[in-house]
C-alpha positions as CSV (number, residue, x, y, z in Angstrom):
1,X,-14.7,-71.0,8.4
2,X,-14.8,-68.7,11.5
3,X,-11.6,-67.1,10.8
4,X,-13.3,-66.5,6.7
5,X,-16.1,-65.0,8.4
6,X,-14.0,-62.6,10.4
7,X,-12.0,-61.3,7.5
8,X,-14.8,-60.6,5.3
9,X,-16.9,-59.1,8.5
10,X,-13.6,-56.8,8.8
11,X,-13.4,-55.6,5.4
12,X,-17.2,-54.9,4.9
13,X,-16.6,-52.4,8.2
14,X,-13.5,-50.9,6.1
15,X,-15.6,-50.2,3.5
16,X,-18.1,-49.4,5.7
17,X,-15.5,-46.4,7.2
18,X,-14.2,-45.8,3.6
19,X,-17.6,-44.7,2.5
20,X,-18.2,-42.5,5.8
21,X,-14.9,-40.8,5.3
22,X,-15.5,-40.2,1.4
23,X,-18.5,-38.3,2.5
24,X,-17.2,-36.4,5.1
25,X,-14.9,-35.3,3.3
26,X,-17.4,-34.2,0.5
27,X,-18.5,-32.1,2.9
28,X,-15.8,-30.3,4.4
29,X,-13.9,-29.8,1.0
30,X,-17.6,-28.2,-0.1
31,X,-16.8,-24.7,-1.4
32,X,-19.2,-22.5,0.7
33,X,-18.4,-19.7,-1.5
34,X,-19.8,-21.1,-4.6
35,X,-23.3,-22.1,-3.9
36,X,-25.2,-23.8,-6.1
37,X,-28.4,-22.4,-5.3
38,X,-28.9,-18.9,-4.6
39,X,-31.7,-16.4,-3.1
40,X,-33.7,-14.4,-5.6
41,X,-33.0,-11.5,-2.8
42,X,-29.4,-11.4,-3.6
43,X,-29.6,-12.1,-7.8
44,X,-32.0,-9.3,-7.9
45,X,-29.2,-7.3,-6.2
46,X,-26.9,-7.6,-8.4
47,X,-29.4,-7.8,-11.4
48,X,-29.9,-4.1,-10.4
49,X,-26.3,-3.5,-10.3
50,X,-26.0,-4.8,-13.6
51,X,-28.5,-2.6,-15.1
52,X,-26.9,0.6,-13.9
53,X,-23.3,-0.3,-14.3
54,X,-23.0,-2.5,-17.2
55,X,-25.8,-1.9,-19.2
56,X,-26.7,1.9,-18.8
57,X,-23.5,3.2,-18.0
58,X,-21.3,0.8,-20.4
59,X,-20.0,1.2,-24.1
60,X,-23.5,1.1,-25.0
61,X,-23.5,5.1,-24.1
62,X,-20.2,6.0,-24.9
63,X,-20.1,5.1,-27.9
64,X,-23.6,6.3,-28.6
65,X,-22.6,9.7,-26.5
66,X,-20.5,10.4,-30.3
67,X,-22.5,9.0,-32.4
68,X,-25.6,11.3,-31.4
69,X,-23.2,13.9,-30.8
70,X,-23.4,14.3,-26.9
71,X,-19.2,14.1,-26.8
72,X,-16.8,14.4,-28.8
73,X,-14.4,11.9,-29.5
74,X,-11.1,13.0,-29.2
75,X,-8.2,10.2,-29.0
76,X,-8.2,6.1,-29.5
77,X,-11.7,4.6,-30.2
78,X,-13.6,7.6,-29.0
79,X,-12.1,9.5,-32.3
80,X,-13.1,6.5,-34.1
81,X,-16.3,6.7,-33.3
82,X,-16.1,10.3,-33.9
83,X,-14.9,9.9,-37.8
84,X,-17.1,6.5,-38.1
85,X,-14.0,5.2,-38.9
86,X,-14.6,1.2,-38.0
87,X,-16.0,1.2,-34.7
88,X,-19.7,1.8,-35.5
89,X,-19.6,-1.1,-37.8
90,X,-16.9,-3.4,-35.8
91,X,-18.3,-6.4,-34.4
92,X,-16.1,-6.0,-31.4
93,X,-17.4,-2.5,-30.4
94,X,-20.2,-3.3,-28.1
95,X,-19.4,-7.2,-27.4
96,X,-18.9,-6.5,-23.9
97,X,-22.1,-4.9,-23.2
98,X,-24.1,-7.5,-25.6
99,X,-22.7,-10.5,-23.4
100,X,-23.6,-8.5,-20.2
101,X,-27.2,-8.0,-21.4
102,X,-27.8,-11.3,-21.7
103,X,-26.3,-12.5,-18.7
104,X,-28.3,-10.2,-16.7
105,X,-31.6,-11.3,-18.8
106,X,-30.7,-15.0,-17.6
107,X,-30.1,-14.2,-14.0
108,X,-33.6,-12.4,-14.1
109,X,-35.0,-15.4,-15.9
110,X,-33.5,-17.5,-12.8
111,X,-35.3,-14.9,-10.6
112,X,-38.4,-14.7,-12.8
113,X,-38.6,-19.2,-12.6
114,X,-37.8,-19.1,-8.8
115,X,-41.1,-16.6,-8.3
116,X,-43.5,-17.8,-10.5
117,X,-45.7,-20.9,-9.8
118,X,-43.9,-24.0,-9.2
119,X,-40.7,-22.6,-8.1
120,X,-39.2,-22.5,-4.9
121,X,-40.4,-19.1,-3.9
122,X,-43.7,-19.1,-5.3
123,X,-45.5,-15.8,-3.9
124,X,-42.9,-14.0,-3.9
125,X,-44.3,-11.4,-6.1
126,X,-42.5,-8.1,-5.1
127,X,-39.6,-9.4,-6.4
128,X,-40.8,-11.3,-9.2
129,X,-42.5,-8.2,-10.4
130,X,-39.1,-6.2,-9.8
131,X,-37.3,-8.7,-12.0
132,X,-40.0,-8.6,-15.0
133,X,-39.7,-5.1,-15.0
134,X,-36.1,-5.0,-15.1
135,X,-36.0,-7.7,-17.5
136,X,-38.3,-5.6,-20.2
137,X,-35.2,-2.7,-19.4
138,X,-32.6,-4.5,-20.1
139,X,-34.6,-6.0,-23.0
140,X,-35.7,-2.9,-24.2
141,X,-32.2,-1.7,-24.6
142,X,-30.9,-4.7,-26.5
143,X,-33.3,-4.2,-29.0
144,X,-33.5,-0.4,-29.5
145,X,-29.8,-0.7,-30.0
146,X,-29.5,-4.1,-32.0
147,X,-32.7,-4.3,-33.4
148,X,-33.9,-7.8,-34.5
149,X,-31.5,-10.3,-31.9
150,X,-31.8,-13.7,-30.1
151,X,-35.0,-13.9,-27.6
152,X,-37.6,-16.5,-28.0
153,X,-34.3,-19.2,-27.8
154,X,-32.0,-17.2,-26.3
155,X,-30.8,-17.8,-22.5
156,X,-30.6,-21.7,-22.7
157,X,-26.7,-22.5,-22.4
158,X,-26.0,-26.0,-23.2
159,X,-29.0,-26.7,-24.9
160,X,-29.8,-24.1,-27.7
161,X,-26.2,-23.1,-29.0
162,X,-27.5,-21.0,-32.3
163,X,-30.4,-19.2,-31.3
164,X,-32.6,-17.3,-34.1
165,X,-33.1,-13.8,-34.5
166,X,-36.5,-12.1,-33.1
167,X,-38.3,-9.6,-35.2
168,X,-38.3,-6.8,-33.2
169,X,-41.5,-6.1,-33.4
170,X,-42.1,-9.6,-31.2
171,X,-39.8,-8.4,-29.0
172,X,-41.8,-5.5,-28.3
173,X,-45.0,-7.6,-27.4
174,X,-42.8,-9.8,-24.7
175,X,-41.4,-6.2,-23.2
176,X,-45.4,-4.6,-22.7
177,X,-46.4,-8.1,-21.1
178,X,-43.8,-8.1,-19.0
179,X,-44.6,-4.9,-17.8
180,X,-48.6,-5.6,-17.4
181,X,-47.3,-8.8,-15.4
182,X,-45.1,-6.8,-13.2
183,X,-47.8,-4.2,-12.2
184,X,-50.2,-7.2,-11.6
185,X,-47.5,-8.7,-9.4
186,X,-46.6,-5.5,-7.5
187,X,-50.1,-5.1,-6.2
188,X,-50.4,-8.6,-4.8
189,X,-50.1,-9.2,-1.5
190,X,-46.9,-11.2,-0.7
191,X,-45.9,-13.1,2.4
192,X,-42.3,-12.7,1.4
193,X,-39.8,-9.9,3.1
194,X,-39.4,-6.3,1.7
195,X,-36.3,-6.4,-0.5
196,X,-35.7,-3.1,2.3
197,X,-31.7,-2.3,1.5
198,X,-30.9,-4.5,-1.0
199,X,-33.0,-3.0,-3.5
200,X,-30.0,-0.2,-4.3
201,X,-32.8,1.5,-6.5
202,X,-36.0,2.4,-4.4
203,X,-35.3,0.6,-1.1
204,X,-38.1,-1.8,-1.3
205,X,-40.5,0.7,-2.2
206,X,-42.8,-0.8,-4.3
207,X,-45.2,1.9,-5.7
208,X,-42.4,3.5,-6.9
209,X,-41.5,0.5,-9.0
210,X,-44.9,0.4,-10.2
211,X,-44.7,4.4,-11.5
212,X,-41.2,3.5,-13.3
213,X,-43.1,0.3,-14.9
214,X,-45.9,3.2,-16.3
215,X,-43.5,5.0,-17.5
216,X,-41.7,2.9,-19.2
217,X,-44.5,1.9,-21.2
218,X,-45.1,5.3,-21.7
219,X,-41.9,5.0,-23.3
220,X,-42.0,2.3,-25.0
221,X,-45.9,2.9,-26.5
222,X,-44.5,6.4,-27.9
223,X,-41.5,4.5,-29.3
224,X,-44.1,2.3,-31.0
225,X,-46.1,5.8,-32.2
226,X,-45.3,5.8,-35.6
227,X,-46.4,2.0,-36.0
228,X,-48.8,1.8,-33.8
229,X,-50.0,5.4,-32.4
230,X,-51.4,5.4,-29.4
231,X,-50.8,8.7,-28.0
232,X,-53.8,8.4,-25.3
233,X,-52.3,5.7,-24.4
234,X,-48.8,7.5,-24.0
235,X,-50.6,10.3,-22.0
236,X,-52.6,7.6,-19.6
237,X,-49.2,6.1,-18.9
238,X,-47.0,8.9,-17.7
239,X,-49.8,10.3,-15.7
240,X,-49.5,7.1,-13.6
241,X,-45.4,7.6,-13.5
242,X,-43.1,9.8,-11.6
243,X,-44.5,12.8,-10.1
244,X,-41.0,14.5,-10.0
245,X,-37.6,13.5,-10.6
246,X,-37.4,12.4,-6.8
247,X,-38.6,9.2,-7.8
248,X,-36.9,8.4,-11.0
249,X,-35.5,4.8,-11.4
250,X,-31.9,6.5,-9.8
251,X,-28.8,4.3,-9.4
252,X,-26.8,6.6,-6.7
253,X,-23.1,6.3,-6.4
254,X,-21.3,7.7,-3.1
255,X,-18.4,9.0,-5.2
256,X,-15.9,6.9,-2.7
257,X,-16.4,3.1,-2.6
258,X,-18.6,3.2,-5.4
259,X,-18.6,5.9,-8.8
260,X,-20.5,6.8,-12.1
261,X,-18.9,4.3,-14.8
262,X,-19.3,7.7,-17.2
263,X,-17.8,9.6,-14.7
264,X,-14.7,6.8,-14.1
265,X,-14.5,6.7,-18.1
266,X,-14.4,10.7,-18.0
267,X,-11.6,10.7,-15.2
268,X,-9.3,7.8,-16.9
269,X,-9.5,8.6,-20.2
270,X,-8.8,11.4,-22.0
271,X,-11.2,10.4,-24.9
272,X,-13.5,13.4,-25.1
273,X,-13.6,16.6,-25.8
């Protein structure tokens, strides 16, 4: 019976080990390079990033740099854009800059959940009124661009896999409140750090975010002019904006480590004229 006793006693402590070692080893064969929870400071980063490099300076104006007659087309697709010869009615034209839209509007959603009340950096309202602000950009864009697309059911992978199309006009109502809730947010008084250098647009300087939320509703409200003209409205606006173009909404490129995807498409291409 004793002897019984000891083997079972000696393979409960086996187990025992077994079980210690598994998780050990969970944790040193963790991958501490692929987190699964992330800082809003560093997805607002490269939210910003995104804007300026995938969105503004992407396909999206390239293409539309023919079509409005800014460039001339010259050779490959930039002549076919030039003729209107398939590319301004191929769905394969601006996939690369629709995907990245809406990759960067769910990484500011992530940004927008982690902010607001109940998420893990409630008060954080500098940022969370950065990320609204450069959520109703990016928004803004899509929509100009695309018209009616995928919003109110948009940005749930896994869940919502056919997502209806917006009116635009709807759209239009989320992009001004996301700009009222921005400027409301940027005046609040947050316990939170400055974003300081990893805000790569106005270095954590948030009255200057506020003046580029007025005047993008400036924009936007004069876009809206011949539906819906308000042109007080316009003129209230952009008197609460930029003062000069020292403190436009400026993405700056070094020219070395980092450079103007216009001026990289420019330099590698010869696709204009």
């Amino acid at each position: 019976m004793r002897k019984i006793f000891s083997i079972l006693l000696s393979g409960l402590f086996v187990l025992g080990v077994w079980s210690c070692s598994e998780d050990i080893m969970d944790d040193i064969n963790a991958n501490v390079n692929d987190p699964t929870e992330v800082g809003s400071h560093l997805i607002i980063t490269d939210a910003m990033v995104t804007s300026a490099f995938s969105v503004t300076g992407s396909d999206l104006a390239f293409y539309a740099g023919v079509y409005i007659e800014h460039n001339v087309g010259v050779w490959n697709q930039s002549y076919a854009a030039e003729i209107r010869a398939g590319e301004p009615t191929s769905s394969t034209t601006y996939n690369n800059s629709w995907n990245q839209i809406y990759a960067n509007l769910f990484n500011l959603k992530d940004v927008i959940q982690k902010c607001s009340e109940g998420g893990s950096e409630e008060g954080n309202y500098h940022t969370l009124g950065i990320a609204q602000i450069l959520t109703a950009y990016n928004l803004a864009i899509l929509t100009d661009l695309m018209g009616d697309v995928p919003w109110s059911e948009a940005l749930q992978p896994g869940v919502v896999f056919t997502p209806k199309l917006d009116k635009q006009k709807d759209i239009y109502v989320d992009i001004m409140t996301f700009l009222d809730d921005a400027i409301e947010n940027l005046n609040k008084d947050s316990d939170f750090p400055s974003l300081g250098g990893q805000d790569f647009i106005y270095g954590g300087k948030i009255g200057l975010w506020e003046k580029f939320a007025y005047g993008l509703k400036a924009r936007y409200t004069m876009r809206l002019s011949k539906i819906t003209p308000k042109y007080a409205d316009v003129i209230t606006f952009a008197k609460k904006s930029f003062e000069s173009a020292k403190e436009q909404a400026q993405f700056d490129y070094n020219g070395k480590s980092t450079q103007s995807p216009f001026y990289r498409f420019f330099k590698d291409r010869d696709y204009f004229g």
